[in-house]
C-alpha positions, 0 to 999 in steps of 0.5 A: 697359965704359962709364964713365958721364960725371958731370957738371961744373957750370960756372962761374956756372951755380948762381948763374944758376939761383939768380938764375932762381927769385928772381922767383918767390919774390919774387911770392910774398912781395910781397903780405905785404911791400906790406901791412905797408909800407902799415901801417908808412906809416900808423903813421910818419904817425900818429907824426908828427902831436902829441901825440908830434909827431915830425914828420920822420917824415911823408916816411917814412910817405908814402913806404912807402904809395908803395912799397906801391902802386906798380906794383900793379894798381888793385884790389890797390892800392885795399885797400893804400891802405885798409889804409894808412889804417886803420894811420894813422887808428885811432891818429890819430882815437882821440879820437872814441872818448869818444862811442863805438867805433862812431863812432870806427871808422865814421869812421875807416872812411869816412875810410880809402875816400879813401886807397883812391882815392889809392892807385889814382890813385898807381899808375895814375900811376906809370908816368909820367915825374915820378911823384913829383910826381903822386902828391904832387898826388894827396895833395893832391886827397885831402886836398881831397876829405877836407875837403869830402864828405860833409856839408861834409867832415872835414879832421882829420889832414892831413899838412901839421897835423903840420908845426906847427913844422919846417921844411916850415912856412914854405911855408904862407905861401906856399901853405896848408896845402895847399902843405905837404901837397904839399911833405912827400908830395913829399919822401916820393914822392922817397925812394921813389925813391931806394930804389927806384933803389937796390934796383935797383942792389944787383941789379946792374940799371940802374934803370927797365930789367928785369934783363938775360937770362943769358948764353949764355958763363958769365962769368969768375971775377973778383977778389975785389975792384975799384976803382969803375969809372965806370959804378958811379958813373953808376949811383949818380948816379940814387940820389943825385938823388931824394935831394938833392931830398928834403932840397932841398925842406924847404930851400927853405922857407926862402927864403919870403918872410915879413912882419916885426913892425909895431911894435903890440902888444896885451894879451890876457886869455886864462881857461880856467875848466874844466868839472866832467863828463867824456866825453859830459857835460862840462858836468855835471848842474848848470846855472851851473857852468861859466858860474860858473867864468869870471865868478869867474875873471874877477873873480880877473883884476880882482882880481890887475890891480888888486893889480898882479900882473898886467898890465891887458888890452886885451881878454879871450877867454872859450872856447866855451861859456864860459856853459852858459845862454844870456845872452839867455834868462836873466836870471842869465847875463846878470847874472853876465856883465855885473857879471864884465865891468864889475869887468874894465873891458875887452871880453870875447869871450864863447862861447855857446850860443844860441837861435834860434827855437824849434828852432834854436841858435847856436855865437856868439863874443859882444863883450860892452862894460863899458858898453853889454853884448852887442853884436857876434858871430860866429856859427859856419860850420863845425858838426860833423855829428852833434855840433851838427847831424844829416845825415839827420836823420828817418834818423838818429834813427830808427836811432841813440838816441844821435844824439839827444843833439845836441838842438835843431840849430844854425843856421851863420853867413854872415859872417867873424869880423871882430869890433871888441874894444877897440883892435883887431879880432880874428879870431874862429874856433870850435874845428872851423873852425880845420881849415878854409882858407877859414873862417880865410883868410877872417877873416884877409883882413878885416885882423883880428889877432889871431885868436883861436880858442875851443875847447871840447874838454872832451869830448876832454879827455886824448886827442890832439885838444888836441895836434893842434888847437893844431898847427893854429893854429901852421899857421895863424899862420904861413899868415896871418902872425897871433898865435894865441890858443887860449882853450879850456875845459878846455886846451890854451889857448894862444898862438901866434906869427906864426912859429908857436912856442908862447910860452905854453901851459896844461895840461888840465882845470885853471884856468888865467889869463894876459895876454898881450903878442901882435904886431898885424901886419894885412900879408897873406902870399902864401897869404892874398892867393891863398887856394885858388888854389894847392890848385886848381892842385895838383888840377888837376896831379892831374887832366891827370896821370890824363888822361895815364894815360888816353890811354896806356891807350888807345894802349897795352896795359894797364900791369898785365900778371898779372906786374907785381910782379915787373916793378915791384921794379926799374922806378924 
């Protein structure tokens, strides 16, 4: 009789097999996992940004929408990216909402397409030495063309605006917004990095190589404990490079060099005279009340300067719309106007509405004298599409009844907003030109200061829109090296330091007065001086670096063989 031999499992043996199938149940679980990194990235960028402003969460939110591409094929990375920046910009453009869901979420949807393309652009640049860095430039160029197409572009919730105040703020002297931009998604590109080294060395694979093939001899049992041996450390020193560059890049921020104080001061009425209607009718059905609640306002500051309970004025800023008539036009307005201007005794910046022609109008910062009345303006560059003007305007109307409330269009400026107020000369900047490099480098370049910036956000009043303008306008001050003042209809009227702190701010949707005791500095910083030269030098990294992908592509096979994400969890 035949004993039948059983078999002995050798040593290791299971562990191998186990080790085996991993790869098939980690491609079948990637999708899933790439899909809600790419939402979590886009909702810790959104957390980032104000009103909640947790600011250090911006790396961290780049970061996952790296790792949730990378590697990918373009067509899977083209939804990833789009999905990432639905996550992002539906909370972060909630504030559009008030004019309705359907303008909020074709915007939001239209925005989305342009982190779609970065993301393909990331993961054909992935497989590059110094990835990190392209796919910050890359971030860069995105938010580049976000800002210009289509209809002049839309460049809200930039990642460098959740920066207002941290330590990433200081290189906007030095390059702009979009040098800020860059530095966070660097630093973001870097910890992804890192995890991606330490992912491979927790599976027991030097990181950037494919795992090693089983051994043919089952290894021996080893101790159940060993010291580190010096190879573990060279392994680890892969991890810890990404990651001290990562804290090294917000440090060095601050060895940006900044202009110091010059030793002038000014003194800045700043009034916020609220409005009576909310949502898509701010301005209420009744003419006159909103030019009544800044020239009675007006007279309450003549009236406190003269009780000496407050300081007199220099200069006072009105916001946008601070009369709902035009001046011009109306001899009412004017004559409320010119008594509440005469009883201050100082220039008044005045926004308003005006007519040009018989169809046209102007969004106009207005100097209006004590003595010789209106004189010098300003009139806006930068009209929001479909809010002050209508793209397509024969299409438009005929599809969507709304688009009608836009009224008579508005015509845009053709000079900076350099405008004589008093002892000094102001910068003049209209609510939705504060997201706009060159609308605000170009005032700052003519030496005005301070800038002041008039805002009517009335028909955004308690959404997230005041928060992240004002986050804005501290970029700015430090970019230009400039006081702020924010004088907005209904709040958040502000001031900004040129070191971009919040001294002083209102609440929304109530009165609010104050003057104002801000720094004159006319010294330029460096990203004043260069403009948009560091945003294209950026763009063009970005663009030799999708040349270079191109011309491995065409000495090599595709880097996106049908199994790349199992090849991808442990290349870094």
């Amino acid at each position: 009789m035949v004993q039948e031999k059983t078999a002995v499992p050798v040593p290791g043996e299971a562990a191998e097999g186990a080790r085996r199938d991993r790869p098939r149940s980690l491609r079948r679980r990637l999708p899933a996992v790439r899909a809600v990194g790419a939402v979590a990235g886009g909702l810790l960028l959104f957390l980032a940004f104000p009103p909640l402003g947790l600011w250090f969460l911006a790396p961290f939110g780049v970061a996952l929408l790296v790792l949730a591409v990378r590697g990918t094929r373009p067509r899977r990375a083209l939804w990833l990216g789009f999905l990432g920046g639905l996550a992002f910009l539906l909370p972060a453009l909630h504030w559009v909402s008030p004019i309705g869901v359907d303008a909020w979420l074709g915007l939001v949807a239209m925005e989305s397409l342009f982190y779609a393309v970065w993301a393909v652009c990331a993961t054909l640049t992935s497989r590059l030495p110094l990835w990190p860095l392209w796919g910050a430039a890359l971030w860069v160029t995105m938010e580049w063309a976000r800002g210009t197409f289509p209809f002049g572009g839309f460049p809200w919730a930039r990642v460098a605006f959740s920066q207002g105040e941290s330590p990433f703020t200081p290189y906007a002297a030095l390059g702009g917004a979009p040098l800020v931009t860059f530095a966070v998604a660097l630093c973001g590109g870097l910890i992804a990095l890192a995890a991606l080294r330490l992912a491979a060395l927790a599976r027991g694979t030097r990181p950037g190589r494919a795992s090693a093939p089983p051994s043919a001899v089952p290894p021996a049992p080893e101790p159940t404990a060993r010291p580190a041996s010096p190879l573990a450390s060279r392994l680890a020193l892969p991890v810890v490079l990404p990651l001290a560059g990562a804290l090294a890049v917000p440090a060095a921020a601050f060895a940006v060099p900044r202009p110091g104080d010059e030793g002038r001061t000014v003194a800045v009425g700043v009034i916020q005279g609220n409005v009576p209607g909310r949502g898509m009718n701010p301005l209420g059905d009744e003419p006159a009340v909103v030019l009544g609640n800044h020239t009675r306002m007006l007279h309450e500051m003549a009236q406190a300067v003269r009780q000496g309970r407050t300081p007199k004025p220099d200069l006072v800023a009105l916001p946008e719309n601070s009369t709902d008539i035009d001046p011009y036009r109306s001899e009412l307005a004017r004559g409320q106007i010119d008594a509440a201007v005469k009883d201050i005794g100082v220039p008044v910046l005045v926004g308003a509405v005006v007519g040009i022609g018989e169809d046209n109008r102007a969004t106009r910062s207005l100097v209006w004298d004590p003595v010789t009345g209106p004189g010098a303006y300003y009139d806006k560059q930068k009209l929001v599409p479909f809010g002050e003007y209508t793209p397509l305007k024969d299409l438009v109307l005929a599809l969507f009844e709304r688009a009608g409330l836009v009224g008579k269009q508005s015509v845009p400026g053709v000079r900076d907003g350099d405008l004589r107020l008093g002892p000094v000369t102001v910068g003049a900047i209209n609510c939705y030109e504060v997201a706009f490099d060159g609308v605000v480098g170009g005032t700052a370049r003519t030496g005005a200061s301070p800038l002041i910036v008039q805002t009517n956000n009335a028909t955004y009043a308690l959404t997230n829109l005041p928060a992240q303008q004002l986050a804005m306008s501290q970029l700015r001050a430090v970019e230009h090296n400039r006081a702020v003042i924010t004088s907005a209809i209904t709040g958040i009227s502000a001031y900004v330091t040129p070191q971009g702190k919040i001294a002083w701010r209102t609440g929304e949707l109530v009165p609010a007065m104050n003057v104002l005791t801000v720094p004159v500095r006319t010294a330029q910083t460096l990203a004043t001086r260069v403009g948009a030269l560091p945003e294209w030098l950026l763009i063009l990294v970005s663009a030799g670096a999708l040349a270079a992908v191109r011309r491995r592509r065409t000495r090599t096979p595709a880097p996106f063989p049908g199994r790349e994400d199992e090849q991808q969890v442990g290349d870094a």
